[in-house]
C-alpha positions as CSV (number, residue, x, y, z in Angstrom):
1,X,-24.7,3.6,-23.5
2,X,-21.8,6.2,-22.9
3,X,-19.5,5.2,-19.8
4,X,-19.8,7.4,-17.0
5,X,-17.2,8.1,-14.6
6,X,-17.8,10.2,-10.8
7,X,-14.9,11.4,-8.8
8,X,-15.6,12.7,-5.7
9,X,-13.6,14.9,-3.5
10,X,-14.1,14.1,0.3
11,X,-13.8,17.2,3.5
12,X,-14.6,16.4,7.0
13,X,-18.2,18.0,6.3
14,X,-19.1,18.0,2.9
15,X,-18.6,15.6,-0.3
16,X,-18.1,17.4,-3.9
17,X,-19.2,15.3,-6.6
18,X,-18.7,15.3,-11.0
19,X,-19.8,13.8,-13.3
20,X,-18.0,13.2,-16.6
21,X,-18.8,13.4,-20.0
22,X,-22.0,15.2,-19.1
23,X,-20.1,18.0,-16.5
24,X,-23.3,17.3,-13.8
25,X,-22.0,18.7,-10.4
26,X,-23.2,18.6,-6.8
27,X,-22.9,18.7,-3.3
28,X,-23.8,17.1,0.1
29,X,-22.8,16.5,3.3
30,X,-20.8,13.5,4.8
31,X,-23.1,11.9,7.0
32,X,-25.7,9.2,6.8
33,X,-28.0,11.7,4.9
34,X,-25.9,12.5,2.8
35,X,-24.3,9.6,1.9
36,X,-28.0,8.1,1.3
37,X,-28.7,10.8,-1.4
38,X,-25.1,10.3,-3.0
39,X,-26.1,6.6,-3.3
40,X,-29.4,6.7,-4.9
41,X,-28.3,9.8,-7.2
42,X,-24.6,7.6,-8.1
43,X,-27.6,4.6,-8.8
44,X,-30.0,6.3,-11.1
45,X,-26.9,7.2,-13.1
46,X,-25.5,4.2,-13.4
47,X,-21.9,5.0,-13.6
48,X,-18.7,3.0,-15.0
49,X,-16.9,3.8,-12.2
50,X,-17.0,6.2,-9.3
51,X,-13.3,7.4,-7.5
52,X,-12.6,8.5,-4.3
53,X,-9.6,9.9,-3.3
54,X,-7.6,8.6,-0.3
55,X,-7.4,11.1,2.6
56,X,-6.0,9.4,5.4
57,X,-9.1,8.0,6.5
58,X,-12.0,10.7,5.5
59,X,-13.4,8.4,2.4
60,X,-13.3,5.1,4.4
61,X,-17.3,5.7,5.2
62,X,-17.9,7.1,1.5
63,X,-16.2,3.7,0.0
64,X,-18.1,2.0,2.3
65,X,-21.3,3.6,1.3
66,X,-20.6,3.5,-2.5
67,X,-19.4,-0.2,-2.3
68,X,-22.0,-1.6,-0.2
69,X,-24.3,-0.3,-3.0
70,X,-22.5,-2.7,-5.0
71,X,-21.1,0.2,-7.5
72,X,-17.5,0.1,-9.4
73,X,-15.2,2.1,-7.1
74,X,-11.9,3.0,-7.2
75,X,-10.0,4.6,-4.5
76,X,-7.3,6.7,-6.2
77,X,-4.0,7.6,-5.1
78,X,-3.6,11.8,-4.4
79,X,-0.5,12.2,-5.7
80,X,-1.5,10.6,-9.2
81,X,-4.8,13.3,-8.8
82,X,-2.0,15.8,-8.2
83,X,0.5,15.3,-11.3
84,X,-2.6,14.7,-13.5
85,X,-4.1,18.0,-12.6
86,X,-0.4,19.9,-13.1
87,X,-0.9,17.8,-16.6
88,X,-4.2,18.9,-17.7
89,X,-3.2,22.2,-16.7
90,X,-5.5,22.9,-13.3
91,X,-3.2,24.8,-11.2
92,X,-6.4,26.4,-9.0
93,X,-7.0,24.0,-6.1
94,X,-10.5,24.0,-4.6
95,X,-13.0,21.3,-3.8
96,X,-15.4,21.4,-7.1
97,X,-12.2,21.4,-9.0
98,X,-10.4,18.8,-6.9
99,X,-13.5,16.8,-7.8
100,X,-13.6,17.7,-11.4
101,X,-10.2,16.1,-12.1
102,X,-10.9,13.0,-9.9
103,X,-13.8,12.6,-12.7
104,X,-11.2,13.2,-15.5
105,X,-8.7,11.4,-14.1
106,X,-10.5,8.1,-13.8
107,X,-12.1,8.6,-17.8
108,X,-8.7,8.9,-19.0
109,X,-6.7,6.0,-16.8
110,X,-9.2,3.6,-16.5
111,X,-8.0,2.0,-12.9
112,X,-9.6,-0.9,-11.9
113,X,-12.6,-1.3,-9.3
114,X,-11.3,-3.3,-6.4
115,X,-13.4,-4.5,-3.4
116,X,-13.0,-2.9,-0.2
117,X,-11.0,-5.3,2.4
118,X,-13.3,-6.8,4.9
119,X,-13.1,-5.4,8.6
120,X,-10.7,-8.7,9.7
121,X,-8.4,-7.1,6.9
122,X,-8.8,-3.5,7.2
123,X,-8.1,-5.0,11.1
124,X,-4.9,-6.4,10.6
125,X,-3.7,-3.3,8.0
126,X,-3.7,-1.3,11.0
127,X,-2.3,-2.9,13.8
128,X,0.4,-3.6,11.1
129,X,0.5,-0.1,10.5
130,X,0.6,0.7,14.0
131,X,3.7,-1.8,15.0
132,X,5.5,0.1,12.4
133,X,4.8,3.6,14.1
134,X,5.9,2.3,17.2
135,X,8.9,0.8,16.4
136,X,10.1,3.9,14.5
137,X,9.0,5.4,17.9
138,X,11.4,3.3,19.7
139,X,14.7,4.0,17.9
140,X,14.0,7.4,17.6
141,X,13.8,7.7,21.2
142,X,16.8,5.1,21.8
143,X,18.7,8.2,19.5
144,X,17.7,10.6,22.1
145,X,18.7,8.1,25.1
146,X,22.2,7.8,23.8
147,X,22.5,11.7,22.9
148,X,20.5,12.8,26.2
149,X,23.3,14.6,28.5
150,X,20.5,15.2,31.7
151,X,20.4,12.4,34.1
152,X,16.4,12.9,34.4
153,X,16.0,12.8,30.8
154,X,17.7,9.8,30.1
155,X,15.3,8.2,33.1
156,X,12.1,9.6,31.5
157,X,13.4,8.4,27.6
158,X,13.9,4.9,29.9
159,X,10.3,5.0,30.8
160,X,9.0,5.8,27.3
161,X,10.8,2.8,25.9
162,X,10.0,0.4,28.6
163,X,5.9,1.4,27.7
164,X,6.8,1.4,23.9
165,X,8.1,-2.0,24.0
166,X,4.9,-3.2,26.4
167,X,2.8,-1.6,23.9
168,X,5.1,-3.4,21.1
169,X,4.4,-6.7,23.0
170,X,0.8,-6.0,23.4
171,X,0.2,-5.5,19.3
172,X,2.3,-8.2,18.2
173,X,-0.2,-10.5,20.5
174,X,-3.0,-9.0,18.7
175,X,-1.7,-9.7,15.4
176,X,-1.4,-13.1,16.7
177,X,-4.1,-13.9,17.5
178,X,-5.8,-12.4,14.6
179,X,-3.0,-14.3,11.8
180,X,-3.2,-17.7,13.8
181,X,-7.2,-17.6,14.1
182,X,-7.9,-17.5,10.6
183,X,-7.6,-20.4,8.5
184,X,-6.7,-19.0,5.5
185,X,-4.0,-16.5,7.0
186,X,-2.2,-19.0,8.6
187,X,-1.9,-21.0,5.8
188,X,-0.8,-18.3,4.1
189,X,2.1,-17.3,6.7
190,X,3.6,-21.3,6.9
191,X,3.7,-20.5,3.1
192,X,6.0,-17.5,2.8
193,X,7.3,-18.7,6.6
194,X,8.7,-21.7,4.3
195,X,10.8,-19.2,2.5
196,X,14.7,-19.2,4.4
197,X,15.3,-15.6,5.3
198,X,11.2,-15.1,5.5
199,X,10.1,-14.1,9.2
200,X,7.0,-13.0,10.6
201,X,7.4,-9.3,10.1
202,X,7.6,-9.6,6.2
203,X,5.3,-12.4,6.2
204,X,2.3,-10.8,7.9
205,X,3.4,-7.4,6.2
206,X,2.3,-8.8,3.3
207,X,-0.7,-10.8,4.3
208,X,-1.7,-7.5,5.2
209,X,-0.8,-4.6,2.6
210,X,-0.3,-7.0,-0.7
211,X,-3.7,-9.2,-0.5
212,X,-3.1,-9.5,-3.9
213,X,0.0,-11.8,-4.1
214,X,-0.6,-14.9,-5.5
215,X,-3.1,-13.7,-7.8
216,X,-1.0,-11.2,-10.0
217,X,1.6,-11.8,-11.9
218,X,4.7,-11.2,-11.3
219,X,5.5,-8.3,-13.0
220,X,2.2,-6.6,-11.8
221,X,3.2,-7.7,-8.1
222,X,6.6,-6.4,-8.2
223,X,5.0,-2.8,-9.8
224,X,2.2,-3.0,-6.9
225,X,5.4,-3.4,-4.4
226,X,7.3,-0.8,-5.9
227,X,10.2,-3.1,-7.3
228,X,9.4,-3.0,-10.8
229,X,12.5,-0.2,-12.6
230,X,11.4,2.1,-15.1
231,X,13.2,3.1,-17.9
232,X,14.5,6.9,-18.1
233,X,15.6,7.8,-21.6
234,X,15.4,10.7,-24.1
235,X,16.9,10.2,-27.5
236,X,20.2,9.2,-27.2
237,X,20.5,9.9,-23.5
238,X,20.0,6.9,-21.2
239,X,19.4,7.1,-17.4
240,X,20.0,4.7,-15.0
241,X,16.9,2.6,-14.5
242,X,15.0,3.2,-11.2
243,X,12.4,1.9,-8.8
244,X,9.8,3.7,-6.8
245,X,6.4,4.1,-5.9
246,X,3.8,1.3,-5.4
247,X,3.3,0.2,-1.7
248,X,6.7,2.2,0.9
249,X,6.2,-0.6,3.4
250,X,5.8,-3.8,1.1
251,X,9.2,-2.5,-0.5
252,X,11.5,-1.6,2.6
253,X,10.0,-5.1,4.3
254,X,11.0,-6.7,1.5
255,X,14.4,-5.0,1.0
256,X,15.0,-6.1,4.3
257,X,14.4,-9.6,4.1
258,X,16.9,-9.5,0.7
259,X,19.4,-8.2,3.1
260,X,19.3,-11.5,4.6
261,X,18.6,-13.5,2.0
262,X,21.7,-12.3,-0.2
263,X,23.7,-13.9,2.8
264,X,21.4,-16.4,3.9
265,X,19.2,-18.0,1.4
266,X,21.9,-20.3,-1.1
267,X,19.8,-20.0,-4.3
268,X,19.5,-16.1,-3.3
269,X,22.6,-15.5,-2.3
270,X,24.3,-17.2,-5.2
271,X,22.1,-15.2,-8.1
272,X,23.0,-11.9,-5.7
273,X,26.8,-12.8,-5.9
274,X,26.3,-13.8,-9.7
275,X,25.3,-10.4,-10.1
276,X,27.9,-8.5,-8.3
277,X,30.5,-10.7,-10.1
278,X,29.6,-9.3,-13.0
279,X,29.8,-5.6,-12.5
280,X,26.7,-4.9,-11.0
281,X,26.5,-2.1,-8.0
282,X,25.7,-4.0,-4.5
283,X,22.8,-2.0,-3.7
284,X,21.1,-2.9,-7.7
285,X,21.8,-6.6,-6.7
286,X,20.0,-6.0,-3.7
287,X,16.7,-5.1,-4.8
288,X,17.5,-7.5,-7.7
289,X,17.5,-9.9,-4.7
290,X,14.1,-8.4,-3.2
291,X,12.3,-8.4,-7.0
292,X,12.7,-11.9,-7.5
293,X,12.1,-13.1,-3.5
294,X,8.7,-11.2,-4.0
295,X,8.6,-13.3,-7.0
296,X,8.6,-16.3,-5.4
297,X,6.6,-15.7,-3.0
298,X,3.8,-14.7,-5.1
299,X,4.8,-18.0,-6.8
300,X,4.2,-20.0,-3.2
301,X,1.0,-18.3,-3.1
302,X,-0.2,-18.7,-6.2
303,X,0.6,-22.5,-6.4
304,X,0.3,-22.8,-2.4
305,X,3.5,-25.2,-2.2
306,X,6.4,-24.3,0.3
307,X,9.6,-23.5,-0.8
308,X,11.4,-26.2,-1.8
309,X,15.4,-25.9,-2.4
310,X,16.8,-26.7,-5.5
C-alpha cells in the first residue's frame, strides 16, 4: 500500500486539509463537528502520518482529536514549514497552500509520530512557561524602577513588582505541588537535583520541556536542546562551528547552570579550564560545559543513579 501523508493547516475557524501522493483537498470547520468528520475521513484513509502545525495553541484540540483517534501525528515546527516552502519554491501564502506543503513537507522529512503529553504534563509545561514570563516581567520592570525619574512612577513600578513576585510565589507553589506529588517526577528531580550546580529551575525546566531525556541518546538530546554545533563549510572555506535551534528554554537553562558549573562543579570546572588552557574562546567552553552537563544528566536518567563524583 502507498504511504500517505495529511498536513493540515489550522485558523481560529476553519481547518485546511491535503492529502499527498493523491493531491485530495478539503475543508471544515474547527469545532466538534468538524473535527468528527476530519477523524473519520483521516480513518478511512488510513494515513502514514498526519502533521499539524504549531500555532500557539490553535491545533492543541486538533492533536487532541487526531491522537485520541490513535493516528500517527506529528506536530511540526512553522519555521521548518516556512524554509521548506521558500525551498520548494511556494512563495504564495494562503491556507490550501499552507496545507499543501505541510503534506509535502512531512513525505519528504519523515519526522517521527510522538504522543501528545498528558494533561499533568501539558500542566506543568505551562506554569513553567508562565514563571518564565513573569520573571522576565520582573527585571524588565526593575529596569524601569532604576531609570523612572517621577516619584509616583517609581511607587506604581513598586507595586507591580511586589504583585509580580506574589504571583512568582504563588506559581512556584503550584509547581510544587504538582513535581512533589508525582512519584515519578520527584524521582526524577532528586536525580538531576544530585547533580552539583543542578537547582530546581533547571531541574523542573527539564522534567517539563525535555520529557525525552533519559531515553535519547546523547547526541539526539543535545540536538533536541539545541547544543548540538553544525558544521558550516563550502569547499575550501570553513566557518566557525555553531549551535542553535532545538528547544530556546532547555538551552539558556542549561547555559545557565554551566555558568555555575564551570566554577562550581570540580569535574566540570576542570574539563571547562582544560579547554580554555588550550586555546579555546570562554564562551565555546561554556556551552562545551552545558553539552556535556546535559549529557550527564540524560546519563542519570537513563540509568536512574545520582551523580556520583569521581
Amino acid at each position: 500500500m502507498e504511504p500517505i501523508f495529511v498536513g493540515i493547516d489550522v485558523s481560529k475557524d476553519r481547518l485546511d486539509v491535503h492529502v499527498r501522493p493523491g493531491g485530495e483537498a478539503f475543508v471544515v470547520t474547527r469545532d466538534g463537528k468538524g473535527l468528527e468528520e476530519l477523524v473519520g475521513r483521516l480513518q478511512e484513509l488510513g494515513p502514514t502520518l498526519v502533521a499539524v502545525e504549531a500555532t500557539g495553541g490553535f491545533e492543541t484540540i486538533v492533536a487532541a482529536a487526531v491522537a485520541g483517534a490513535a493516528l500517527p501525528l506529528a506536530v511540526v515546527n512553522p519555521a521548518q514549514i516556512r524554509h521548506f516552502a521558500q525551498a520548494v519554491g511556494k512563495r504564495a501564502k494562503t491556507d490550501p497552500i499552507d496545507a499543501g506543503v505541510i503534506a509535502h513537507f512531512v513525505e519528504a522529512v519523515r519526522p517521527v509520530p510522538r504522543a501528545l503529553p498528558d494533561e499533568a504534563s501539558r500542566l506543568l509545561a505551562e506554569l513553567v512557561g508562565r514563571r518564565r514570563q513573569i520573571i522576565e516581567m520582573m527585571v524588565a520592570e526593575r529596569q524601569r524602577e532604576k531609570r523612572a525619574a517621577n516619584v509616583r512612577v517609581r511607587k506604581s513600578l513598586a507595586r507591580h513588582i511586589a504583585m509580580l513576585e506574589r504571583e512568582l510565589a504563588a506559581i512556584d507553589q503550584d509547581i510544587n505541588t504538582l513535581v512533589r506529588g508525582s512519584p515519578v517526577w520527584r524521582v526524577k528531580e532528586d536525580l538531576l537535583a544530585s547533580v552539583p550546580s543542578i537547582g530546581k529551575t533547571l531541574a523542573r525546566t527539564l522534567l517539563a520541556e525535555l520529557p525525552e531525556l533519559g531515553s535519547l541518546d546523547r547526541r539526539n538530546i543535545a540536538s533536541l536542546a539545541g547544543l548540538a554545533p553544525y558544521a558550516r563549510q563550502s569547499g575550501r572555506w570553513r566557518g566557525r562551528s555553531m549551535i542553535g535551534g532545538g528547544r530556546a528554554a532547555v538551552r539558556s537553562a542549561t547555559f545557565m547552570a554551566a555558568l555555575v558549573a564551570s566554577r562550581c562543579n570540580p569535574p566540570l570546572k576542570d574539563f571547562y579550564q582544560r579547554l580554555v588552557s588550550v586555546g579555546k574562546p570562554k564562551m565555546v567552553a561554556l556551552i562545551a560545559v552545558a553539552r556535556k552537563l546535559l549529557t550527564i544528566l540524560n546519563a542519570i536518567l537513563r540509568d536512574n543513579r545520582p551523580w556520583q563524583s569521581a
